[in-house]
N, C-alpha and C positions, 0 to 999 in steps of 0.2 A: 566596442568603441562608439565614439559619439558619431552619427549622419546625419549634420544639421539636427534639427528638435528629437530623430530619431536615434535609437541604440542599436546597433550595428553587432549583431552576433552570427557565430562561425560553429558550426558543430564538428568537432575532433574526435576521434576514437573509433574501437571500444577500445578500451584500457579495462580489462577482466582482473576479478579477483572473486577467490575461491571463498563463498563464507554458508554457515551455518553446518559448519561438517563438524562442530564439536558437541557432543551430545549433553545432553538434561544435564542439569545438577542439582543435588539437594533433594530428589527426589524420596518423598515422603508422601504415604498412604494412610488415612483417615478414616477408620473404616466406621466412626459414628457418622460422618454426613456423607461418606460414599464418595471422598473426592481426593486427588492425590496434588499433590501440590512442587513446582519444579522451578529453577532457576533456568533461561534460555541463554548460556555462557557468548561471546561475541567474539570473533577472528574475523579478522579477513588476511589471505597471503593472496599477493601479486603472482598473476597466472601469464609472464612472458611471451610463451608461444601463443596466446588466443587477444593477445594486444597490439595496438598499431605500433605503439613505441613503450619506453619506458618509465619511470615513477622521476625519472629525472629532465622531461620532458616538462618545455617551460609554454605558461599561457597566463594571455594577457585576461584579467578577471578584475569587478567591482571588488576596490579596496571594500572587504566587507568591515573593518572595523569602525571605518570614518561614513560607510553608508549607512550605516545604525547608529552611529553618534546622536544624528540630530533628533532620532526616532525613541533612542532610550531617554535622554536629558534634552526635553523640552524647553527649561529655563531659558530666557535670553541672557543672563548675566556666565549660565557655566557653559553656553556655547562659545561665548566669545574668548573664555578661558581654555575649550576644547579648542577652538579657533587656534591659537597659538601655539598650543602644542601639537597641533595638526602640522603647521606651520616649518614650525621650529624642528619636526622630525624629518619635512621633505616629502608628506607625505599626501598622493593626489588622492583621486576619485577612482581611477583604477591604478593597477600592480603585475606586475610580473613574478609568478611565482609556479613553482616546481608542483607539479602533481601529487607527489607525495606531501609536500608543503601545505598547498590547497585539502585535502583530504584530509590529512593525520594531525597538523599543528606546525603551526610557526610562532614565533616570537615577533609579535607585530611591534614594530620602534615607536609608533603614538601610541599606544598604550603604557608603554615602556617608562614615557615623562609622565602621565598621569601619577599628582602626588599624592594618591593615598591608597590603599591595598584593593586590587582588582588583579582578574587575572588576565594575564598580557600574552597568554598561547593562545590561539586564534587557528580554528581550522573545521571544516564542515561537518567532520565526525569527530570533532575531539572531544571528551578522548573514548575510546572505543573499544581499542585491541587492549586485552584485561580486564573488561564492566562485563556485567548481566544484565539484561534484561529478566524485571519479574520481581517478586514473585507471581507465577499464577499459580493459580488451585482452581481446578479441572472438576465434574463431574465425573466418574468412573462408567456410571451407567448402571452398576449392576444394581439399584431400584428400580430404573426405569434407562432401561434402552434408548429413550427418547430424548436424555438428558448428557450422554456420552459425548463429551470432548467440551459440552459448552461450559464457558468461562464463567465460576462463581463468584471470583475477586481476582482484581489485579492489584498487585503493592497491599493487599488488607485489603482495600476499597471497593465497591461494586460500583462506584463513580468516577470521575478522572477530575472534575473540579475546575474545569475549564470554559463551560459551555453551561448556558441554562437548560434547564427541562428537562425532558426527554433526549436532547441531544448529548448532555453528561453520561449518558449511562454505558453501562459495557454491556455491549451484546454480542450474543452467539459466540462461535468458535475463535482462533488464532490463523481458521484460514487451511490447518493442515490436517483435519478432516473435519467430518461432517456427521450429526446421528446417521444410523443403516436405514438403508430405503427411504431415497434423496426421491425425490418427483418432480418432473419435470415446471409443473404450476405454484412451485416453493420458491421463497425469496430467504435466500442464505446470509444469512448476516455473520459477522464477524471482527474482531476488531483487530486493528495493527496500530499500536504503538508507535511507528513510524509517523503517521498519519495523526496520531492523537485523539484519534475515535474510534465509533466505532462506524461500519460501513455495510454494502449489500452487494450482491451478484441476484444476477436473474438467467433463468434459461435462455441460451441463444439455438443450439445445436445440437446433431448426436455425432460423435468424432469416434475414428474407430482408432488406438493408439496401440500398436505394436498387438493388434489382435485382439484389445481387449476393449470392449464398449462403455465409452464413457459418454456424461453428460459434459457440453463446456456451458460452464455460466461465464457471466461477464456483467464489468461495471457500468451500468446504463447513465447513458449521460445527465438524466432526469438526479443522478446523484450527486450530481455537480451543478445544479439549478440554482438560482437565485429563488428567493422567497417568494418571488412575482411568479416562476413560472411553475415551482414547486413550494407550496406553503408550508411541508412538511421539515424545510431546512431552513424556517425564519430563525431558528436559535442557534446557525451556525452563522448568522451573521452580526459579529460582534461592535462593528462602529459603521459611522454612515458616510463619511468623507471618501475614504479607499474605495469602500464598494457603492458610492454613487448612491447613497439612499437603500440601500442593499439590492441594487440592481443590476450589479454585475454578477457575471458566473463565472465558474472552470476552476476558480482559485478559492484556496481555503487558508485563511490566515491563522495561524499555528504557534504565533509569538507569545501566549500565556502560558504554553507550555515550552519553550525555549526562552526561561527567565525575560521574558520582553523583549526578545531578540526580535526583526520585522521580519520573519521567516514568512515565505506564503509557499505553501505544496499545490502544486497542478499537474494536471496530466504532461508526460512531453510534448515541447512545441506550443504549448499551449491547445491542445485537444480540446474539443467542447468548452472552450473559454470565449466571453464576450468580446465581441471587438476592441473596446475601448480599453481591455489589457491586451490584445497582442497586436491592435493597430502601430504603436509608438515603440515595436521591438521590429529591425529587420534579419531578414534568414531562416525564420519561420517555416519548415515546412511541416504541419501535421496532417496525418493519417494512422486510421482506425489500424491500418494491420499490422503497422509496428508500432504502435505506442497508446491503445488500448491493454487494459490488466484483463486478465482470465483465469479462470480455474475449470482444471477438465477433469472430472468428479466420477471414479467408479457409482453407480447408485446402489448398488446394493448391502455395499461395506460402510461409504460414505467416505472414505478414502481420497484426497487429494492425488491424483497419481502423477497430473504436468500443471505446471501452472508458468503465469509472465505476471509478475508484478513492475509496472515501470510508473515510474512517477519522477517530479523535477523537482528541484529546489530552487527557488526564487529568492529573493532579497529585494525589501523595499527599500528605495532611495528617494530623500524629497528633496525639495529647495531648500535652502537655509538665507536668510539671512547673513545671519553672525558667521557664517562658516562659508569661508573663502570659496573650496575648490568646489562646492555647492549652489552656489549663488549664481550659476549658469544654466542652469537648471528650469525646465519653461514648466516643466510638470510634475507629478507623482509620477516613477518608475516602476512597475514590478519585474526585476530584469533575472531574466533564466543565470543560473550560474551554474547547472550539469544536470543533466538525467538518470535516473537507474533502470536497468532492465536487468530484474534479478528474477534468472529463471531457474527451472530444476525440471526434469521428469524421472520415470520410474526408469532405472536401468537395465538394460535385456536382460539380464540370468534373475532379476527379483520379475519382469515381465513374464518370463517362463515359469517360473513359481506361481505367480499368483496366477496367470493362465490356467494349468493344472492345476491348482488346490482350492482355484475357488471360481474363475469362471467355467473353467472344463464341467466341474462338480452340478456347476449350476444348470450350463444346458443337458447334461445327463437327467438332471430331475426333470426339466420342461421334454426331454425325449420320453422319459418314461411315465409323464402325466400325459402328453399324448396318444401314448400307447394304452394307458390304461382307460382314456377316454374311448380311444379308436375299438376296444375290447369290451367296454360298456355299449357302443351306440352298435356294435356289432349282436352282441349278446340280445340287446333291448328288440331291435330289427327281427333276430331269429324268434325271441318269443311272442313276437306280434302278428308273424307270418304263422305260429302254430298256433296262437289263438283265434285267428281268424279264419283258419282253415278247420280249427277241432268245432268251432261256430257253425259254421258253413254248413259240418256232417250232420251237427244236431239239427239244423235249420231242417236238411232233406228228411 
């Protein structure tokens, strides 16, 4: 809601739902370039018990269709005709609508008078439940160890077609492992589709999880830099107005891959974002230890075993002129509209398993390399005390 020049936001939940439990599809093996190639299918089921309330649970949210009106159709002559059918349907700058509404699809009513074919379901994952993600096509490894799990192509492409440079390109893994024997001084790249790049982790710690020693990396805020403070992310900043000459941070504008939609992804809260985006939003409250992403990475498998991906969806809303419920409006908006914190870890009985089958195994061999060292420097010691002693005799 509006607070004077400022946008007045409430954080609600968690509202849990169960996703990525449906396995590969399409999975097909190559065995001329060594890479196997898989559809990543999409669900989500509402998980009750670990929610505040339910999918029927109402919040007041930026009308997202009439806040991207003015951002898709720039023209001043088809705003003023948006104008009226904005009007004419009742419809403001914010709405009230149902969680499942918000998430899954609604039938937005100004879209509904738009007179020529557009689609008029409107919802933050629509549509979802029944799409894939993919194709990718994987490396296998077996040329090279070193090339296992990382991404050859996604959709066909080795680019995403989004971004100039170096910053199009796909890199590293999907995130859910890693080549074997990870190192502490590696910078893990990776790309999530989510995101519409690709991205990094860097070493933070060593985390001991259910027995088993992992590394955790995590996304360094240097990754959310503006050009000024990090020059390695000038080609994720796509215009100069939003970000100030491309001087703002935190926020990564994502609308060329959401048909033009003014989506922007940041951290929750607005984490590692410049002032001048989460100055003009109130209820803000961000911290590192819930709403930094991480991954806690057996090293020796390269195995993903826990991880916290959380990230926000944003929506930019401007002034308008021609468009009524806009025209109140003193600034640019980039206003939060939900967070995710989609987590997973390895579960105790696959814990117990990989425990014995491969860390057990593992410090068995460092027990019995030490024993075989402790046998060598033992050995070495005894024949140095009888050659300096069979010396000694000849000496006399």
């Amino acid at each position: 809601m509006m607070n004077s020049s400022n946008i007045q936001v409430k954080q609600r939940g968690p509202y849990t739902y169960r996703v990525r439990f449906l396995a590969k599809e399409n999975v097909t093996q190559d065995p001329e370039d060594n890479t196997v190639s898989f559809l990543q299918p999409n669900g989500a089921i509402f998980e009750p018990s670990l929610s505040v309330g339910t999918e029927a649970d109402n919040f007041t949210v930026l009308n997202l269709a009439v806040a991207a009106a003015s951002h898709i159709y720039q023209n001043p002559f088809v705003q003023v005709v948006l104008n009226s059918l904005i009007n004419k349907s009742k419809s403001s700058m914010f709405q009230v609508r149902t969680l499942r509404e918000l998430l899954w699809g609604y039938r937005d009513p100004f879209l509904s008078l738009v007179p020529y074919p557009v689609t008029t379901t409107v919802g933050l994952f629509y549509p979802y439940n029944n799409t894939a993600d993919g194709v990718y096509k994987v490396f296998n490894g077996k040329d090279n160890i070193n090339k296992v799990a990382i991404i050859d192509t996604y959709k066909g492409k080795r680019n995403l077609s989004y971004w100039e440079s170096y910053c199009d390109m796909i890199n590293g893994t999907d995130a859910a492992s890693f080549p074997p024997f990870v190192e502490k001084s590696q910078v893990l790249q990776f790309f999530s589709s989510d995101i519409c790049r690709s991205i990094y982790a860097v070493f933070e710690s060593e985390v001991n999880l259910k027995g088993i020693p992992v590394y955790r990396f995590v996304l360094p805020p240097k990754a959310f830099a503006s050009p000024v403070q990090n020059p390695d992310n000038y080609c994720f900043c796509t215009e100069k107005i939003i970000s100030k000459n491309c001087t703002s941070y935190g926020v990564l504008d994502i609308s060329k891959c959401k048909e033009g939609r003014p989506v922007y992804i940041s951290l929750p809260h607005f984490l590692y974002a410049s002032p001048d985006v989460s100055e003009p939003i109130d209820g803000l409250n961000p911290n590192e230890e819930e709403h930094r992403t991480y991954l806690d990475i057996e090293p020796i498998t390269g195995f993903t075993l826990q991880f916290a991906k959380r990230l926000q969806v944003n929506l930019l809303v401007k002034p308008s002129k021609k468009i009524q419920v806009l025209k109140r409006l003193k600034r640019n908006y980039i206003v939060p509209i939900l967070w995710l914190n989609e987590t997973g870890t390895i579960g105790d009985e696959k814990a117990n398993v990989f425990r014995s089958q491969v860390t057990g195994k593992i410090n068995l061999l460092g027990l019995i390399e030490m024993i075989l060292l402790s046998v060598g420097v033992v050995m070495f010691v005894a024949f140095m005390i009888s050659y300096c002693a069979c010396r000694s005799k000849t000496i006399k």
